[in-house]
N, C-alpha and C positions, 0 to 999 in steps of 0.2 A: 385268431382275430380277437376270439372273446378274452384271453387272457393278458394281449397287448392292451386293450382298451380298461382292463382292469389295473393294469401297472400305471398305465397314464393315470387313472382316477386317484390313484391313492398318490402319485406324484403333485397331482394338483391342489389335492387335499392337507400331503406337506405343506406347499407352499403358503395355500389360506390359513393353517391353523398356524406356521410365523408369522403371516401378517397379521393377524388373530391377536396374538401375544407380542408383538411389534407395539408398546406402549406407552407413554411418555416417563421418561426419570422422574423421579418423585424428587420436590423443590423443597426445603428446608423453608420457614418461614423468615422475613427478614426484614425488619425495621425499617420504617421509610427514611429517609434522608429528611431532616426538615432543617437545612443550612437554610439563612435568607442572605440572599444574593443581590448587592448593591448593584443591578442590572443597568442604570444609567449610567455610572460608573466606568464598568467593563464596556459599554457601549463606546463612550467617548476613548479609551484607552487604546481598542483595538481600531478605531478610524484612524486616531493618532499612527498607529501600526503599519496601514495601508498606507496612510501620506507618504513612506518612505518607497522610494525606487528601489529597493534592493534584487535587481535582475541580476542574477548570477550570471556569466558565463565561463567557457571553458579555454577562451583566449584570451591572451595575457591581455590588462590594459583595458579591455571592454568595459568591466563591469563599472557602476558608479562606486565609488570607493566612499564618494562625500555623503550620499543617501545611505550605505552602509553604516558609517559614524552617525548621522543623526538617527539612527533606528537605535541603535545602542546607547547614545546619549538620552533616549530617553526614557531608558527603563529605569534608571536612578531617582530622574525626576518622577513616575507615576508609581514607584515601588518604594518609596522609602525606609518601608520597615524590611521590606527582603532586603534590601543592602546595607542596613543598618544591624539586620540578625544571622545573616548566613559571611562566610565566607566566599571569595570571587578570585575567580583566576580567568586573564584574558590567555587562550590555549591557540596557539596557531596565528595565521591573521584574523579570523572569524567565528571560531569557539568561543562561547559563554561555559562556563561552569561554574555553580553553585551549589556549599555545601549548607544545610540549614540541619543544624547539630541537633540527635536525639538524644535520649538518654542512654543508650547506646548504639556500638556503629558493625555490632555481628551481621545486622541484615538490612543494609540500606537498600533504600529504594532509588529509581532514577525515572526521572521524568522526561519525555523527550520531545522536543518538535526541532523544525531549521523557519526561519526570517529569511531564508533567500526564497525568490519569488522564478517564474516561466516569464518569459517578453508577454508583452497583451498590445494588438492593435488598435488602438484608441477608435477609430473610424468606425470599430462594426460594434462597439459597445453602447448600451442605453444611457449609461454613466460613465464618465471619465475613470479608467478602472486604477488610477492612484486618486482619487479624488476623497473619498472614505464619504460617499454621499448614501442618506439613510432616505429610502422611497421604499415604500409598500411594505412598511415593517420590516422592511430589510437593511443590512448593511452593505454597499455593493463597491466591490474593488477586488484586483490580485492580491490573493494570499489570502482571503476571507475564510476560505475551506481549508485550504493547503500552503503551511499551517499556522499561521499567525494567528488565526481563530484560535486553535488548541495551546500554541503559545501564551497569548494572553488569559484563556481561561486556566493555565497552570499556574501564572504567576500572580491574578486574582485570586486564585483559591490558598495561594499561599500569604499574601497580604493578609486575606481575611482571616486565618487562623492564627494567623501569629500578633495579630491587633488583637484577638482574643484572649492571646496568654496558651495559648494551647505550644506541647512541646511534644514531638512524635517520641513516638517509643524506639526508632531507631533514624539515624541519619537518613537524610532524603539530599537527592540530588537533582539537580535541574541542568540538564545538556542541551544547548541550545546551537544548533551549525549555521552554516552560514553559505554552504556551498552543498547542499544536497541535490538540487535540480543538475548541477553539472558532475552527479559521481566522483566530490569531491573528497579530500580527504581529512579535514576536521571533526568527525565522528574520530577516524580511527586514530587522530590526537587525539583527542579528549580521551578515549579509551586506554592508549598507551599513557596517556597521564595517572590515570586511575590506577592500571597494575604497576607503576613505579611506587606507589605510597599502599598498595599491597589491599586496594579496596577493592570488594570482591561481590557484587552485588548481588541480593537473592532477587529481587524482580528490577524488570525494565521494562517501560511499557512508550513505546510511542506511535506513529500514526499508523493508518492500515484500514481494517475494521470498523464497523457503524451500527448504531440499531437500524435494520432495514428493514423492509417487507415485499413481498413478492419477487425475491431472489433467487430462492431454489423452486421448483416448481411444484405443485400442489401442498405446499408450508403455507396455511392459510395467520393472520396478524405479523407481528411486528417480531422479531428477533434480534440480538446481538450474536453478530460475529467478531472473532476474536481471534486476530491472525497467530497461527502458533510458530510458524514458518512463512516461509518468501519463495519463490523462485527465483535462481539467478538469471544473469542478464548475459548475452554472447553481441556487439557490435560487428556485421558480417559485411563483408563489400564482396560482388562477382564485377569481374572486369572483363572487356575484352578487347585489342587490340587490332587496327588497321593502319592501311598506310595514307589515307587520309586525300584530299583531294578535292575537285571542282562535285558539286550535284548533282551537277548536269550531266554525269557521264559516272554513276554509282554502280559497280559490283553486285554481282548476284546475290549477294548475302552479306548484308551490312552489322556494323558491331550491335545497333539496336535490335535488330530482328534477331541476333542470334541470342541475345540478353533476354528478349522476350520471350521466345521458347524456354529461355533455362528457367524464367520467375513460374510460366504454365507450371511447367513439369513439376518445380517446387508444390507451389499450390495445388498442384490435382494429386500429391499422393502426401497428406502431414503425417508427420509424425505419431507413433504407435501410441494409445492408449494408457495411460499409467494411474492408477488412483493411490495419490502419495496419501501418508496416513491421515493428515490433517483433513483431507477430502473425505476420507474413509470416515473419520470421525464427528465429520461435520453431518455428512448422512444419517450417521448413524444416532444422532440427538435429534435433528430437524425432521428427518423423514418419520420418525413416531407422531410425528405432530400432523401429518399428512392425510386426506381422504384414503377409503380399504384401496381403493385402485391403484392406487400409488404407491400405499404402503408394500403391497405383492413386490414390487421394484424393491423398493428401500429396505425391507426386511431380508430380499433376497440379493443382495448387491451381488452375491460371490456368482452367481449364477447367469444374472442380467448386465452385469459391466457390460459387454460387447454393445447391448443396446443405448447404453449411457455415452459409451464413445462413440458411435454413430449420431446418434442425435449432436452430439457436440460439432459433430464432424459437418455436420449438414447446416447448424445455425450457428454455428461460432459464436463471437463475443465472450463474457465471462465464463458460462458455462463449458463451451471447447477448450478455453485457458484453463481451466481447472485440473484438464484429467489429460496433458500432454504439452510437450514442446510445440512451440509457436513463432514463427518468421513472418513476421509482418514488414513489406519491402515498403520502405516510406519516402527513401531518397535516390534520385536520376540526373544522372550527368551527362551530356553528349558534347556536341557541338551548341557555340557560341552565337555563331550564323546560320539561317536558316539555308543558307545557299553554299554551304564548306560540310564537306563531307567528313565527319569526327576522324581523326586519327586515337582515339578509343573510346569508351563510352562504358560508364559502369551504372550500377542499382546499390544504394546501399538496406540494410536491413537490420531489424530490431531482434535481437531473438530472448526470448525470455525460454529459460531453461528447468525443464521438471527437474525433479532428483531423478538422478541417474545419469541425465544427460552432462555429459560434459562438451568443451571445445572439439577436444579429438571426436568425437561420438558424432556431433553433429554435424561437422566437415566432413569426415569418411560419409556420414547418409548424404550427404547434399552431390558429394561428386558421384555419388550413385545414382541419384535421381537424376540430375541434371546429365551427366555420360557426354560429354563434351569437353573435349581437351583446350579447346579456344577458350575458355571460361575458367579465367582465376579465380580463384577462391581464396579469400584472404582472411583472417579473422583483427578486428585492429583493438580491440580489448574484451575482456571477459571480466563477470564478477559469478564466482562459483557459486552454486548453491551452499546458503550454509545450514549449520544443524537447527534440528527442529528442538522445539521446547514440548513439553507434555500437558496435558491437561490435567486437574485431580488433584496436585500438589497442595500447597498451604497457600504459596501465591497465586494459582490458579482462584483456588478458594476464597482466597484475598479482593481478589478482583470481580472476580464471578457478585460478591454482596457487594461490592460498590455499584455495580450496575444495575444491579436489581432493587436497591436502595432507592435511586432515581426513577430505575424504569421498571416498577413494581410488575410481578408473575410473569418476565417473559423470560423463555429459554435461552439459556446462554451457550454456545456453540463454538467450537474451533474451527479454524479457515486458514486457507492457503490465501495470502496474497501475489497475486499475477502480477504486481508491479514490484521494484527495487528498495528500500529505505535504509535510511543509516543507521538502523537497531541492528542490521545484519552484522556490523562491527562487535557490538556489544555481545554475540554467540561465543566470541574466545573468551569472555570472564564470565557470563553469564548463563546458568540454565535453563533459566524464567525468565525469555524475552518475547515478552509480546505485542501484539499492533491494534490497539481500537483508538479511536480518534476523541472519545468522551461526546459525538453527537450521536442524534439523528440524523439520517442523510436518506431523499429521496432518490429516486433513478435517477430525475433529473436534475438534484441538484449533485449528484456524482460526475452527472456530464459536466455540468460546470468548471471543475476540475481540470485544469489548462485549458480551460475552450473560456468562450464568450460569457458576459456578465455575470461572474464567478459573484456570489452574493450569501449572504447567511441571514437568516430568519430573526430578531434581534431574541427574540423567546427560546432559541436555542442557545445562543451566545450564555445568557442566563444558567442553563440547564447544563452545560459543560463546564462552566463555574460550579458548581455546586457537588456537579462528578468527581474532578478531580481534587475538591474540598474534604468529600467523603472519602477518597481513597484514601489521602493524605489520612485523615484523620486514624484510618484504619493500619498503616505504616510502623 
């Protein structure tokens, strides 16, 4: 007994003296940014921005084609000197590309946002959300956050440097889509455009990532995450079939109810635990920053993962998305009439995909959990996971002082993004593709984020002008 409890001590002892030594990286020092930011300026530009209906969708016909043209008619007019100094190619129906010429073109940069917007209910909004109305030091309209914001702050910051006289040390690009919200394919023009003339980019940087706070749990202030990778995305439908009929006289077991046991059975056993490296790497910078109780966690991840998937497992949201596959069932189809009994009835579902998981992977576990033969399983498109980029590089390095420039002493981190973007195109020419958005972003203005009174702070608008002024400069 006495010698068991002597092994544990010196096991426990391990673990305190890593967490002991669990310390924060040491920060190189780094010059503050001090761009001034015509902040009225970018104010009016990006309302201008919002005034356009640009609701992408995914059937032919829907979208507004005419609010698409005046969003593009009017970057000529508020950018005169970006069109008067870069090169323009219109790529696809909705592709922007801009080349603004450095002294030389070994390691261009590329800038990235899309002008296509999510539908928004006007009815449940405080403001007309195409309206570009400024209340409470805000700017409040679709697309504010996601990403007309960072669009406008990339092509401010490029107005402003080049009214300067300033000329980068290498080509910069500016890729602009026009169909992201619908998994469109204008990125991967714009991309095939690039490798036809042999351009070969060392960084891409577009949305993703934020300076946040209170994200990972016991990280006490403010950090930047910095997406280095994505997860892919799997579109799932389960169907089931009947021979359909009066209400009034239903069958022991209807297409609903056998759809509802199969969605249970999905959600009572998710998907196995995986901590891809971006996660791994993201712990392992943030959680030095942590209280000792936490740090025992984070110093000894190899040890305590299973606890890290259970808790995920138990509160979901971003945290669950982190460390596993996820099927979230969002769409239900039955009968038309409440009195006709469905001749079939499906659930469709979102799945965002860890590394590892592919289509095949995740259809073979679903027909396992679910073990009913009545229940199709279809998959109606997929977008793979693609490769991840590294941290520590020149352009890591690159980026890492432009943030910290703006947002002096806070640690800069790598992260997995749990949603899809169209940098994932840019993985076949590029290294160094990564996701931060150039703001601050609260919890709840993340909610924002295809939901209700999508709005930006006008002091932030300011401060991502100035981010992507500084990258630029550093390019």
């Amino acid at each position: 007994m006495g010698y068991a409890i002597g092994i544990l001590a010196a096991f426990v002892l391990i673990l305190a003296i890593r967490a002991f030594l669990f310390r924060p990286y040491p920060q190189a020092e780094v010059p503050a940014c001090t761009l001034a930011v015509d902040k009225e300026r970018a104010v009016a530009n990006l309302a201008k921005m919002v005034q356009c209906r640009t609701v992408s969708s995914k059937e032919e016909g829907r979208a507004e084609e005419g609010e698409f043209e005046k969003f593009r008619q009017l970057l000529p007019e508020n950018y005169p000197l970006v069109h008067s100094h870069c090169e323009f190619w219109r790529v696809g129906p909705n592709g922007l590309l801009y080349r603004w010429p450095g002294k030389r073109g070994e390691k261009p940069t590329v800038f990235m946002a899309h002008y296509d917007v999510v539908p928004a209910a006007a009815q449940d909004w405080q403001h007309p959300p195409f309206a570009g109305v400024i209340d409470q030091d805000c700017l409040w309209g679709r697309g504010t956050l996601d990403t007309k914001g960072t669009l406008c702050a990339i092509l401010e910051g490029a107005e402003l440097l080049i009214g300067q006289g300033f000329v980068p040390e290498n080509d910069i690009y500016l890729s602009f889509g026009g169909d992201e919200e619908v998994d469109g394919t204008g990125a991967a023009g714009i991309v095939e455009f690039l490798r036809e003339r042999g351009v070969k980019p060392h960084l891409v940087l577009d949305e993703g990532g934020a300076i946040v706070e209170k994200d990972i749990p016991g990280v006490p202030g403010k950090y930047a995450l910095v997406g280095t990778g994505e997860k892919g995305k799997l579109h799932l439908r389960l169907s089931v079939q009947s021979r359909g009929g009066h209400a009034s006289s239903p069958p022991p077991r209807s297409p609903v109810g056998v759809l509802a046991r199969a969605v249970v059975r999905v959600e009572k056993k998710p998907f196995a635990f995986r901590l891809a490296k971006p996660v791994a790497q993201m712990f392992d910078v943030l959680g030095r920053h942590a209280g000792f109780a936490l740090k025992l966690l984070y110093a000894n991840l190899d040890l305590f993962a299973p606890l890290l998937g259970l808790a995920g497992r138990m509160l979901g949201g971003e945290v669950n998305a982190l460390v596993r596959t996820t099927v979230a069932f969002t769409k239900m189809q039955a009968s038309e009439a409440v009195n006709v009994f469905p001749p079939a009835a499906s659930v469709e579902a979102d799945v965002r995909l860890m590394e590892g998981s592919t289509k095949e992977s995740v259809l073979a576990g679903l027909k396992k959990r679910i073990d009913n033969k009545e229940v199709k399983i279809e998959a109606l498109g997929v977008i793979p996971v693609a490769p991840f980029s590294e941290m520590g590089g020149e352009a890591w390095q690159r980026l890492e002082e432009a943030i910290r420039a703006v947002w002096p002493g806070i640690p800069v981190s790598p992260y997995l993004m749990v949603a899809a973007s169209d940098s994932r195109q840019y993985t076949a020419i590029c290294e160094n593709v990564f996701r931060f958005a150039g703001m601050e972003l609260s919890a709840a203005e993340r909610r924002m984020i295809h939901g209700t009174d999508e709005r930006i702070p006008l002091a932030k608008i300011e401060t991502a002008v100035k981010f992507f002024a500084c990258l630029m400069q550093k390019s």
